[in-house]
Structures are given as C-alpha cells and as structure tokens.
C-alpha positions in Angstrom: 15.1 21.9 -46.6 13.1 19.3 -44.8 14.3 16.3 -43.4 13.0 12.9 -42.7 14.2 9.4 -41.6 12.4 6.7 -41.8 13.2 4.2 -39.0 13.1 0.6 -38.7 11.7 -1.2 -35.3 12.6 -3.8 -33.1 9.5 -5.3 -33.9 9.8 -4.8 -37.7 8.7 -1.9 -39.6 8.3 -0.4 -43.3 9.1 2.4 -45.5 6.2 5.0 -45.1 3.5 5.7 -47.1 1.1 9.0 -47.2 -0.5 9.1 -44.3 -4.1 10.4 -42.6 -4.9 13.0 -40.3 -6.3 11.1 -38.0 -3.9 12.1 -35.1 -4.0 10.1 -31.9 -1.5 12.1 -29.6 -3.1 14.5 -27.5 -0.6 18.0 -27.4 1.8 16.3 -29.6 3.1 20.1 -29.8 3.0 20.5 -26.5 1.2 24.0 -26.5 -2.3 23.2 -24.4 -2.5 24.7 -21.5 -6.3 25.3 -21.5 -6.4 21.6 -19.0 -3.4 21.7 -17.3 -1.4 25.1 -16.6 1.6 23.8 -13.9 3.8 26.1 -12.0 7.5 24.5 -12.5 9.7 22.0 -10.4 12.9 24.3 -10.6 12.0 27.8 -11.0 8.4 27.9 -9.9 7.1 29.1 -13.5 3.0 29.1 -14.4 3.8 26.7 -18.5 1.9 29.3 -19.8 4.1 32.1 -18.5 7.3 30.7 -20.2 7.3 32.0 -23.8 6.5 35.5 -22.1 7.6 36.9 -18.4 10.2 35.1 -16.3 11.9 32.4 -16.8 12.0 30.9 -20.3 12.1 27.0 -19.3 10.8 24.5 -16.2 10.6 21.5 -15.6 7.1 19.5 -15.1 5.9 16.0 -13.4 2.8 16.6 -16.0 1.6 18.7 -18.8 -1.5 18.2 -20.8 -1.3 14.8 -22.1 1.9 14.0 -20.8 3.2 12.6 -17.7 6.6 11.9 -15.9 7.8 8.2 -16.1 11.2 8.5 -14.7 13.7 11.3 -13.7 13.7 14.7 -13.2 10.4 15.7 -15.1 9.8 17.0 -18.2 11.6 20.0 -19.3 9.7 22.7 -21.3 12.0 25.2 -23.2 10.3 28.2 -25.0 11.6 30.2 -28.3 13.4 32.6 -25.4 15.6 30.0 -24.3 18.1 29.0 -26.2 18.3 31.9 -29.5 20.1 28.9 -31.5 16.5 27.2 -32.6 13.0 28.1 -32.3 10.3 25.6 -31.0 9.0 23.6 -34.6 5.4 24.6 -34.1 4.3 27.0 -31.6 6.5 28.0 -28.9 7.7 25.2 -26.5 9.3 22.3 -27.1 10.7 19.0 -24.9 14.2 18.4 -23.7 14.4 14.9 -21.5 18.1 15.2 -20.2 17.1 17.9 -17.7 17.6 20.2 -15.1 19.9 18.5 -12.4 16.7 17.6 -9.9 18.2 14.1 -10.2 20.7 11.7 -11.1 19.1 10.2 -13.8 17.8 11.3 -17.4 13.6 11.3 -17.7 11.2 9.8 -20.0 7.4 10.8 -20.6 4.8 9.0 -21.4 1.1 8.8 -22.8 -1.1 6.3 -23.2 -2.9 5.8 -27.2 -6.0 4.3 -27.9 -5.1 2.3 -31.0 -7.4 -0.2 -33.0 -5.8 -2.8 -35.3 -4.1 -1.7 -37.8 -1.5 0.3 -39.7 0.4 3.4 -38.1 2.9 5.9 -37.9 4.6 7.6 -35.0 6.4 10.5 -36.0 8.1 13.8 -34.4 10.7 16.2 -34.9 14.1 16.0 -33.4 17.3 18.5 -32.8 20.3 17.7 -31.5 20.8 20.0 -28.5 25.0 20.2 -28.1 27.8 18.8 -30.7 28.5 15.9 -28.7 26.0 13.0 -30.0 26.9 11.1 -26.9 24.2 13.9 -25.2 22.0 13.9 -27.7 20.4 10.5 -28.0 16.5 10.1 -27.5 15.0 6.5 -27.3 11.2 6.2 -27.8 9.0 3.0 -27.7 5.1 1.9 -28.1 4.6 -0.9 -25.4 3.3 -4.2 -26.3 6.1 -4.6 -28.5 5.1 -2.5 -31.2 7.5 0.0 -31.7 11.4 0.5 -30.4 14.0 3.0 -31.6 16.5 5.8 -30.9 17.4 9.0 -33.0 20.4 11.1 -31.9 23.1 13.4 -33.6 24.8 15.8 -34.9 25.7 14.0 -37.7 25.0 10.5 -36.4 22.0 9.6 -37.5 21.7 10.8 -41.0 22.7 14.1 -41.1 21.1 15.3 -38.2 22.8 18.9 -36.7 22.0 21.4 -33.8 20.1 24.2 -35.0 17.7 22.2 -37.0 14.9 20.0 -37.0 14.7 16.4 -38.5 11.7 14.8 -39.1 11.8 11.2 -37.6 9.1 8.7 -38.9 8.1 4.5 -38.4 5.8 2.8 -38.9 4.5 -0.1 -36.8 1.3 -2.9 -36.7 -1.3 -3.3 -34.1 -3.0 -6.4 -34.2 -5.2 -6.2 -31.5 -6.8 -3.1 -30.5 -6.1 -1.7 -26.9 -4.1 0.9 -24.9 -0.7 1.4 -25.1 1.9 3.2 -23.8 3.9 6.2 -25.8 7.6 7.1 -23.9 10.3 8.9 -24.8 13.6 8.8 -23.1 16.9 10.4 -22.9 19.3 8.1 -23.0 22.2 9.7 -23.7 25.1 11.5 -21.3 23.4 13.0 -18.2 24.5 16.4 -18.4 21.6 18.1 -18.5 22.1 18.6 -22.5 20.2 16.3 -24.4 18.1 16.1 -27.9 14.8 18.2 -28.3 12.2 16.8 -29.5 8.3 18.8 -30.6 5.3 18.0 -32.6 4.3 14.2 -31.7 1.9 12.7 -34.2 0.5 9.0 -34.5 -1.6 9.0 -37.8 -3.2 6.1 -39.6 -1.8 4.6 -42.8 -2.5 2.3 -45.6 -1.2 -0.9 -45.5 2.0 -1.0 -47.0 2.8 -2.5 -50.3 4.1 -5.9 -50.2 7.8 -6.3 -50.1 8.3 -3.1 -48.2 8.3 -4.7 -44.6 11.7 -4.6 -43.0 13.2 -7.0 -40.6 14.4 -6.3 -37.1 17.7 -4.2 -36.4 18.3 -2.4 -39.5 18.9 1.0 -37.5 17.9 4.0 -39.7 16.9 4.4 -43.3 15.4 7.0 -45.3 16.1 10.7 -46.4 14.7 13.7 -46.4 15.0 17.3 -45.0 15.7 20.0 -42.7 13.7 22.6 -41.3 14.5 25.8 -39.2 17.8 28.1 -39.0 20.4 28.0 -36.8 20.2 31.7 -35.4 
C-alpha cells in the first residue's frame, strides 16, 4: 500500500489537490552525480561509488543540489546499507542524524526559485529505529511559508521502519523570490534518525474554498505505504 499525510503549516495550509509536474527541486532523489561526485567526510567514498564497491554510506558537506546547513553533513545511505529498506527511487537516500563527526544533528538545504502562487512540497519518509524519539525530521520553506515535522513508528499516522510514507503540504507564495528548502533532524542524536528520499515541489491549483486550514493542527490525511521490510 501507499501512504500519504497531508500536513498542516505554521503558516497555514490545505488539503491537497492533484498536482503538476512542474518540479522545482533539483536531485530531489538524490541520484546526480554527473555535477558533483564528492569523496566522503568519514570513510573517504567517491557518492558514486556507494551503491557498488566499498563502503555503502558517507557523509557529505554538498551533493548536487544540496548543501550542509548545520552538523555533521549529509549522510548518503545506498540499497547495501541497511537490507531492512531499499532507497524509494534509485539507490541512495538521506539520513540527517549522522555519523558521529559532531555533537549535533544536520540539516540541508536548497534554495527554490518560486513565483506567486500555489504549491506543494512533498517527500518520502521512513522511520529509521523503533524509538520515535530518533526518528523525527523537521523541514521548513523560509519566509514563513512552510513549517512542519514528520516522525514515527507509529507516531505520526501509522508511520513504521521498513516502509515509506509519503508526506505532503501545501503552502502560498505571494511574492515571487528565492527561498530556502531545509530539512533537519531533530530528534535523539544518536546517529539513528528518519530517512527521508524523493524531494518534489510541484505547482497546484488553487484550492477550493473552505479547504484552508489554520495554524497548529499537526497532521491530517491518509493514505499508503510503499516498500517491504526485508
């Protein structure tokens, strides 16, 4: 099955609607390494060496798209990492709580050329451990547009390790500019933390009237899971 939540910001936000596929993230799936091809923090790994000789994970300051905001750096795991999940697309994905290079958790960020309008940010999410205090990822648009958190197992609407669970908002720009996309851990630094793969912003209709929700409502929605536990 496939999962999604729907998730309500700080700022306000709505149910979603169909969207385009107009995507504004550049390596949302964090696959290119045609621009940018790192050797690793930790082990010294080439990114596109991971899903095939040495080790299966590293940690970056920068990958295509992508860039260090604060922490360690940006962990890339591969399909051989874990044998409990497989990447959602491709073959890496993102864990934020990583390798011990610090004593804090990391966030990335992007920057989005956005004109007014209608949007939604969405990704896939997994859990990493059973302990949901590990597992909690925050993400925010700057400017105000967009603040929320997903974490798990189990905490935020049936999410569990093993699977993916499509997380969705919407949000409204009203004056077109550049903003900033992060994603934090912000849960237990342990070095276990959520995973999170496939990063999309996508233009939407306007929603329908009636369908705008106010600030703080947490998470809403349903939806589906994808991908075995192995």
């Amino acid at each position: 099955m496939l999962k999604a939540i729907a998730i309500a910001s700080c700022a306000g936000a709505a149910l979603l609607t169909a969207g385009s596929a107009n995507a504004m993230i550049i390596n949302g799936d964090f696959e290119d390494v045609s621009t940018l091809d790192p050797a690793g923090l930790v082990k010294g790994n080439q990114l596109s060496n991971l899903a095939t000789t040495g080790s299966s994970w590293d940690v970056f300051d920068e990958i295509t798209g992508w860039k260090t905001a604060s922490g360690a750096g940006i962990e890339v795991q591969t399909n051989r990492t874990l044998g409990s999940i497989d990447a959602h697309s491709g073959q890496h994905y993102i864990e934020l709580d990583s390798h011990p290079r610090s004593n804090s958790n990391s966030s990335m960020e992007q920057e989005v050329s956005l004109s007014a309008g209608s949007y939604a940010l969405s990704f896939w999410y997994s859990p990493r451990t059973g302990n949901a205090d590990s597992n909690k990822i925050d993400f925010s648009i700057s400017g105000g547009l967009l603040s929320g958190f997903i974490t798990g197992p189990d905490a935020s609407l049936g999410t569990a390790v093993g699977a993916w669970t499509l997380v969705r908002a919407l949000f409204e720009v009203q004056s077109a500019g550049d903003y900033t996309l992060t994603f934090a851990a912000a849960g237990k630094q342990d070095s276990y933390g959520g995973f999170i793969d496939t990063v999309n912003i996508t233009a939407v209709p306007i929603p329908a009237a009636g369908f705008l929700l106010p600030a703080g409502l947490g998470l809403l929605g349903y939806a589906s899971r994808r991908r075995k536990a192995r």
